[in-house]
C-alpha positions in Angstrom: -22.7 63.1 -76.5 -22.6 63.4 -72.4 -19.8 62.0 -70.6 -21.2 59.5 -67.8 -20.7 58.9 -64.5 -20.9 56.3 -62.2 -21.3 57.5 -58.7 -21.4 54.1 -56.2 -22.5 53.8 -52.3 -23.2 51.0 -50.0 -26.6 53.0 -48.7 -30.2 53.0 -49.6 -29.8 56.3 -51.2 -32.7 58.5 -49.2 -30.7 60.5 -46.8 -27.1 60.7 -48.3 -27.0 64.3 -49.0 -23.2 64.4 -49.5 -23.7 61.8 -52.5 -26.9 63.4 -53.8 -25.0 66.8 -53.9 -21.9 65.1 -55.7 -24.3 63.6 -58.7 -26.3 67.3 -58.6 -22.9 68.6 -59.1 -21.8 66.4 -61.8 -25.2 66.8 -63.4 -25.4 70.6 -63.7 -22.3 70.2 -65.5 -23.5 68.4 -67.9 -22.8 64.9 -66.8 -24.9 62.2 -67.3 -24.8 60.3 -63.8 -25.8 57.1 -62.9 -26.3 56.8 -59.0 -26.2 52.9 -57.5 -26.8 51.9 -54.2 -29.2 49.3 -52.5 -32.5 48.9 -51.0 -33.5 47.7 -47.9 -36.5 45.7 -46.4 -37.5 49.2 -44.5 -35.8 51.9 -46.9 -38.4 54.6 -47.6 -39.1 55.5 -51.5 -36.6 57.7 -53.4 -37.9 61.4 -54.3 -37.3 62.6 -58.0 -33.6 63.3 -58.7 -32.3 64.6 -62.3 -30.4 61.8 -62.7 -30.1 58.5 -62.4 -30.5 56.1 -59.4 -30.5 52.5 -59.2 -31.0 50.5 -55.9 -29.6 46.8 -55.8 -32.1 44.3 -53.9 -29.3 42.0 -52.0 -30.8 38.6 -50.8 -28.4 39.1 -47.6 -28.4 43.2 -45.2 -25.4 42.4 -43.1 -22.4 40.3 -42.4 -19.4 38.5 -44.5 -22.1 37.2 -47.5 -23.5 40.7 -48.2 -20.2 42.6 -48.6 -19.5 39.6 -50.9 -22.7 40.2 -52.4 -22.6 43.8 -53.2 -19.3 43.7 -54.5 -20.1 41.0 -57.1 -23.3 42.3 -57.9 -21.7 45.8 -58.0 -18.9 44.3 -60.3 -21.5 43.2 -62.6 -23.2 46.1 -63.3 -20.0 48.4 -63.9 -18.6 45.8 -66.2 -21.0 45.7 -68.9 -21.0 49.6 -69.2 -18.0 52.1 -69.7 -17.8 55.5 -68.3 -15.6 58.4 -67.9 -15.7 58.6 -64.2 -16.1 56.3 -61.8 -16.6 57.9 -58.3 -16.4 55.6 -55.5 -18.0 56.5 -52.1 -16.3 54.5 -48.9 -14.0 51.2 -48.8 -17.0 49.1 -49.0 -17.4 50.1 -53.2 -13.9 50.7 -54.2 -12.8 47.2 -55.3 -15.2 47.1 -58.3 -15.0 51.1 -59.3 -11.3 50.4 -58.8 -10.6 47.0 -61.3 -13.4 48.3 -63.9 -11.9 51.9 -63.9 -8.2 50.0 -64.3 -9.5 47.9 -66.9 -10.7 50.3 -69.2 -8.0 53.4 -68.4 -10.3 55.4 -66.9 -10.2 57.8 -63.9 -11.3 56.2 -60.1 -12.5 58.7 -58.0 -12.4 57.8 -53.9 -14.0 59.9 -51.7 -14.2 58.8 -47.8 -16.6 60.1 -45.7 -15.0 58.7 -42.4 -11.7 56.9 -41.2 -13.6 53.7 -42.9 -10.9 51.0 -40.4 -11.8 53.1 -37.4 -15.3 52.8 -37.3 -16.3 50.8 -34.0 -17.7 47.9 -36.0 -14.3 47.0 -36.7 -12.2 48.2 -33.7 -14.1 45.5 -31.7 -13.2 42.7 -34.6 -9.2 42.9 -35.4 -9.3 40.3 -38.3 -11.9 41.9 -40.3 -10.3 45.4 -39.2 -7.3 43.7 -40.9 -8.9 42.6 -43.7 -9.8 45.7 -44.6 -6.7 47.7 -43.8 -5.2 45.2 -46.4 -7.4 46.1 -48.9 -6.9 49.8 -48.8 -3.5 50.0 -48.0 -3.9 48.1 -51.7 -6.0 50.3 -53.3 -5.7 53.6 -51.9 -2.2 54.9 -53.5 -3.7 54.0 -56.7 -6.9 56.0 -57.2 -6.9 58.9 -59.2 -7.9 61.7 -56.8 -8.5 61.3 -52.7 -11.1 63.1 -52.0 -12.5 63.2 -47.7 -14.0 65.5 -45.2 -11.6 67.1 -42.9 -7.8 68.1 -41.6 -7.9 65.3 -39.0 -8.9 62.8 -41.0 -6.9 63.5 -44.4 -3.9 63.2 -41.7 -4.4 59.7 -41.1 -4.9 58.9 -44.7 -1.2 61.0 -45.2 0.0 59.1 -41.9 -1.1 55.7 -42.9 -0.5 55.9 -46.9 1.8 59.3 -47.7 -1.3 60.3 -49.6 -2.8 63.8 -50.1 -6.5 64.4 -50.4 -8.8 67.2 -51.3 -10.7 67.9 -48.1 -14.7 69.0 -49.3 -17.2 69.0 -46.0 -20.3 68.2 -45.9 -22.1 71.4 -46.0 -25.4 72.0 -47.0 -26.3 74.3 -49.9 -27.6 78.1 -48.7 -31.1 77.7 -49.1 -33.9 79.9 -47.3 -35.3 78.3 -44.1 -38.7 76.5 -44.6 -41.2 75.4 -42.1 -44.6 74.9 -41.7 -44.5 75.3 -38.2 -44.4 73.8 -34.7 -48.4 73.3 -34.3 -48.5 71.8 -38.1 -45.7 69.4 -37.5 -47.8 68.1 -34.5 -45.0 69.6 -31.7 -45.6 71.9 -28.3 -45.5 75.8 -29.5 -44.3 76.5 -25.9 -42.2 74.2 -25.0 -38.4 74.4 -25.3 -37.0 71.7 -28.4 -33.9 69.8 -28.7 -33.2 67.3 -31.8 -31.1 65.2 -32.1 -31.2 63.3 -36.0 -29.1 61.3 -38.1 -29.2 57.9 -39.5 -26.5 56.6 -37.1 -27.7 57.3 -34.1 -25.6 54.1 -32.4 -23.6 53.3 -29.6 -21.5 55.9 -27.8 -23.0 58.6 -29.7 -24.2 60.1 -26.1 -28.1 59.1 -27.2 -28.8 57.1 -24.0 -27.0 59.8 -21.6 -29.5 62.4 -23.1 -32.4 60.4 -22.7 -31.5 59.9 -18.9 -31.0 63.8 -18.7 -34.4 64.5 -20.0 -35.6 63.6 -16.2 -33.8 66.6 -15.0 -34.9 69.0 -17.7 -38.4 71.0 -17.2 -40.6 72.4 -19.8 -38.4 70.7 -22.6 -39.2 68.2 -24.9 -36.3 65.6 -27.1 -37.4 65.0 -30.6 -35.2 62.0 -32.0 -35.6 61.5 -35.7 -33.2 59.1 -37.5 -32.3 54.9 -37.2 -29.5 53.3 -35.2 -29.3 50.3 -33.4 -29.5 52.1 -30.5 -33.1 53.5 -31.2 -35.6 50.3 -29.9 -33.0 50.6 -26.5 -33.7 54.1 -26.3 -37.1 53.8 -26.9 -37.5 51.1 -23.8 -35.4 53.3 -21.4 -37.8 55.9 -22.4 -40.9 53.7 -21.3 -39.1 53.0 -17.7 -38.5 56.4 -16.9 -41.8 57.3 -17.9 -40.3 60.2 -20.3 -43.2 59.8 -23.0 -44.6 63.1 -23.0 -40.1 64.0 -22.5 -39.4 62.3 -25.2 -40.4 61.6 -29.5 -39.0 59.6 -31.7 -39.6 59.7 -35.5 -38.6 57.6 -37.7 -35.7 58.2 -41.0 -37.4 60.4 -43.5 -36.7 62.8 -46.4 -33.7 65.2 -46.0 -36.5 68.1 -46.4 -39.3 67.1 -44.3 -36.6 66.3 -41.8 -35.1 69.9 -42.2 -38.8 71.0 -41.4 -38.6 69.5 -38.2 -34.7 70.7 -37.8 -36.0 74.3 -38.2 -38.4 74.9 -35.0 -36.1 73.6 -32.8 -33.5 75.6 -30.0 -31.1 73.6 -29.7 -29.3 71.2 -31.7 -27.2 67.9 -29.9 -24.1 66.2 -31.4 -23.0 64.0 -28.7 -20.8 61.8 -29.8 -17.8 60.1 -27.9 -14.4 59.8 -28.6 -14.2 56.3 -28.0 -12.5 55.5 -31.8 -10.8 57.6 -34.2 -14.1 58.0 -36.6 -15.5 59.4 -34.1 -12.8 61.6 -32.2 -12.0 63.3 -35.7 -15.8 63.1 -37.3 -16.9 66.3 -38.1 -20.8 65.2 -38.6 -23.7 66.3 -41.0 -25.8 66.6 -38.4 -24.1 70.1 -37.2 -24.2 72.0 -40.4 -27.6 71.1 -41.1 -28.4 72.6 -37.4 -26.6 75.5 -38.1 -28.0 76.2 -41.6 -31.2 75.8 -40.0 -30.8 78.4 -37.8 -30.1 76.8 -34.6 -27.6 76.4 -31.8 -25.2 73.2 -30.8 -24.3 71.6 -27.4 -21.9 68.7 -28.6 -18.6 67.1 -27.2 -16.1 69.2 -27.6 -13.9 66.5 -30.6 -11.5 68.5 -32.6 -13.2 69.0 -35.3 -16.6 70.1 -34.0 -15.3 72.1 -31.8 -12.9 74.5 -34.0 -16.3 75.1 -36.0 -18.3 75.9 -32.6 -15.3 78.2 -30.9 -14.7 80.2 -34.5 -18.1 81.2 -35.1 -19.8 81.2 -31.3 -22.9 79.1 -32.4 -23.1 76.9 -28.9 -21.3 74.8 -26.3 -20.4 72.1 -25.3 -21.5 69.2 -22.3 -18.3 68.8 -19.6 -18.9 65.0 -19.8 -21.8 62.6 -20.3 -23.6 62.2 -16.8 -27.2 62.0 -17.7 -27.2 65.0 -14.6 -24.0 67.0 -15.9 -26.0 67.3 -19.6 -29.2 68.4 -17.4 -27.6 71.0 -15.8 -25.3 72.6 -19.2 -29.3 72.4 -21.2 -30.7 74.2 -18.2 -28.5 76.9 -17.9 -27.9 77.1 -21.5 -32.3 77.8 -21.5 -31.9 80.0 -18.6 -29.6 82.5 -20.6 -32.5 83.7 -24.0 -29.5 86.7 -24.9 -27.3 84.0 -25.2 -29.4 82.3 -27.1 -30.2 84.7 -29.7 -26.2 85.7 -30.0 -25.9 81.9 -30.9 -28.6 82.3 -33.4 -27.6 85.6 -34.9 -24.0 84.1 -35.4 -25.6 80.9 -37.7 -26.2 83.7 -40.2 -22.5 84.4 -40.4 -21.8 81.0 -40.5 -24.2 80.2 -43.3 -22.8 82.7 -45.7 -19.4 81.7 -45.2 -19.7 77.8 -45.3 -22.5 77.0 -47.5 -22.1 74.1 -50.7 -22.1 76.3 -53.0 -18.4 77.5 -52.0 -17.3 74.4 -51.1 -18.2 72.4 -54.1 -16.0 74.3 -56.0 -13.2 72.3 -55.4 -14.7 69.4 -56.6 -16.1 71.3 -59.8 -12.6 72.4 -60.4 -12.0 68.3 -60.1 -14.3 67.3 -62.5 -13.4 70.0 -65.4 -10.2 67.7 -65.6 -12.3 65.1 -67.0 -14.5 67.1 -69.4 
């Protein structure tokens, strides 16, 4: 019989590429995975997947009641079923993984994509910052194996805890480059592209600075595609600059089709700030996925992103976020094709050195213990 796995996360499922490629993983091994999440009013459909998904409908999408919610309802679903593994994804699933996996003497799995108490969200509320804190500081020393995404961040986690972690990125796999082109995908062939994408494109993540620079920037056009609850702002700054011909927004949709998009553009943006520690040490999806598709980055220079951009030469980075300062580093940065095409030529470098396939093996390695 296949050992199963329980693989748990607080999303919708659609666009979680780093949890898709866990449950992949754990699949081609022989696994048999069960993949839980939830579903929202607005979540787009789920595309075929070798194993298998289930998405919670909560009654409530935010706040105090739906954490309750999901945990209980989480809770109830682990505890009538026993697995090998359970592999929990963020603070906001551990409790349940955590007791079920305690009750029945089985392995917990914890893997953090971000500094979960530094996210903004709770920065700017120090009880339920504390709250949580509480809870992990709880939990964490107790899991089986740590698992999060980079040096800065598996410092805190050391600082805070005195644990260790194995650090896997979030790299995409090495796949050829696929693209129907600019005229099919309803874009200008001669215009000059930037994208910007991800499904948290939110305050102080430099989205609003870059709309404002798109009055200063000729023969160029933004393509936005992702959620936030920055995007209706956006999209109203957008209308009283009149940037609509500037400026298009698309909404969250499939990892592939977005990669479509990703593909015909010249230049990729990752601008957040470093206004909390998530952010200041995030090292986000967004960049690989521009740099497996073949294009170059202007981001904030944040530790993280920027020992990736300096080692292999694959962009640059904005000297601050005046709307007029990011105008002027995109038009120079256009100005310069040669150094364009170095930037390009050196993504090919990149993707054969950090691709999934290397850097899943650490967490294949992980799994074998459990076989």
């Amino acid at each position: 019989m296949k050992k199963k796995a329980v693989v748990s996360v607080i999303n919708d499922l659609v666009t979680d590429q780093r949890v898709n490629k866990t449950c992949m993983l754990l699949s081609d091994m022989g696994w048999e995975v069960l993949l839980i999440g939830r579903k929202l009013k607005n979540s787009p459909p789920m595309d075929e997947r070798p194993y298998k998904f289930r998405r919670m409908k909560l009654i409530f999408e935010s706040g105090p009641l739906f954490y309750l919610e999901y945990q209980l309802r989480l809770f109830l679903i682990l505890l009538f079923k026993n697995y090998q593994i359970y592999f929990s994804n963020d603070l906001d699933t551990l409790l349940p993984n955590y007791i079920k996996a305690k009750l029945t003497g089985k392995p917990v799995i914890y893997d953090a994509h971000e500094y979960f108490t530094g996210v903004p969200e709770l920065e700017a509320h120090p009880i339920k910052q504390k709250i949580w804190k509480m809870l992990e500081k709880r939990l964490l020393p107790g899991v089986n194996q740590f698992i999060t995404v980079n040096e800065s961040i598996a410092s805190l986690y050391q600082k805070d805890y005195g644990v260790s972690s194995i650090i896997i990125r979030n790299i995409p796999p090495l796949k050829d480059k696929k693209s129907h082109g600019r005229k099919a995908l309803g874009l200008p062939v001669k215009m000059n592209i930037i994208i910007l994408q991800g499904s948290g494109i939110n305050v102080n993540r430099g989205a609003e600075e870059m709309v404002e620079a798109m009055q200063y920037i000729n023969n160029t056009l933004l393509l936005i595609i992702g959620g936030g609850d920055v995007i209706n702002d956006l999209k109203i700054k957008v209308k009283e600059l009149h940037l609509e011909k500037k400026v298009l927004f698309k909404s969250r949709i499939p990892y592939q089709q977005m990669m479509e998009y990703t593909a015909v553009a010249d230049l990729g943006l990752s601008l957040d700030k470093g206004t909390n520690l998530n952010y200041l040490y995030s090292l986000p999806n967004k960049l690989f996925d521009y740099l497996h598709a073949g294009i170059p980055v202007l981001a904030t220079p944040l530790p993280e992103i920027k020992k990736i951009i300096e080692k292999y030469q694959v962009g640059s980075f904005i000297p601050n976020h005046e709307p007029e300062s990011i105008a002027e580093t995109i038009n120079d940065i256009f100005s310069k094709p040669e150094k364009i095409k170095k930037w390009k030529v050196n993504t090919q470098r990149l993707r054969k050195e950090l691709n999934w396939k290397k850097e899943s093996e650490k967490l294949r390695k992980l799994f074998s213990k459990y076989e």
